[in-house]
C-alpha positions as CSV (number, residue, x, y, z in Angstrom):
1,X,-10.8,-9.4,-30.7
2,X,-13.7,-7.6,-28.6
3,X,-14.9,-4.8,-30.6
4,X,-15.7,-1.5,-28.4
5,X,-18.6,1.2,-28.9
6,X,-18.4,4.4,-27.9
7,X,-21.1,6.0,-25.9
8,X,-21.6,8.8,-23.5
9,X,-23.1,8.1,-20.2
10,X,-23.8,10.7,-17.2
11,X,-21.8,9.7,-14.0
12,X,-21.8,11.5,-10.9
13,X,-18.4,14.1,-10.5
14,X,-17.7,12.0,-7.2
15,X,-17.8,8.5,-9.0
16,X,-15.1,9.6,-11.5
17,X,-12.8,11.0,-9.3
18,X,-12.9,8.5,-7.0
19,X,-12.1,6.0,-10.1
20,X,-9.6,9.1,-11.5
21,X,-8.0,8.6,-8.0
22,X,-8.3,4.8,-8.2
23,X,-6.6,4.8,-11.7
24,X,-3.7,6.8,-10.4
25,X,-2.9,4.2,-7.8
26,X,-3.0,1.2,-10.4
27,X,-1.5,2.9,-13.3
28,X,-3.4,2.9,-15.2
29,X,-6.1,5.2,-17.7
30,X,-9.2,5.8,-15.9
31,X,-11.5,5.1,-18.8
32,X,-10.1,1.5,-19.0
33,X,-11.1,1.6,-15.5
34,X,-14.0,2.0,-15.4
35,X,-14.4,0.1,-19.0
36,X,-12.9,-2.8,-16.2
37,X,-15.6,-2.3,-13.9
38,X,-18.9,-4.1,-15.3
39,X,-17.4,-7.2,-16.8
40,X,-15.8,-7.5,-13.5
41,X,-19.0,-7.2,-11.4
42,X,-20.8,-9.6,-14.1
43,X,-17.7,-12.0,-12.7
44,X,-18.0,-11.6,-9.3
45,X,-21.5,-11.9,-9.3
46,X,-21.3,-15.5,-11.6
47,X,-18.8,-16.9,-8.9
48,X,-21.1,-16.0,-5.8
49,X,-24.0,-17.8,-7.2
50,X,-21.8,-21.3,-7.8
51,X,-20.8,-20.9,-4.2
């Protein structure tokens, strides 16, 4: 089980609409979203560099 810790970051108004409008589209809450977003850019990034 991955534990979670809340914190409070400042992002841009644009940025969360634009995952806001993002979230509507896949379903699903923004916040898990954009929770999402890092650990997939971590695992992007790890598959470029084996290329």
């Amino acid at each position: 089980m991955i534990l979670k810790k809340q914190i409070t970051i400042r992002i841009e108004e644009p940025t969360t609409d634009n995952f806001k409008d993002l979230s509507e589209e896949m379903v699903i809450p923004y916040q898990s979203l954009i929770n999402l977003y890092p650990s997939s850019k971590r695992v992007s990034s790890l598959l470029l560099k084996r290329l």
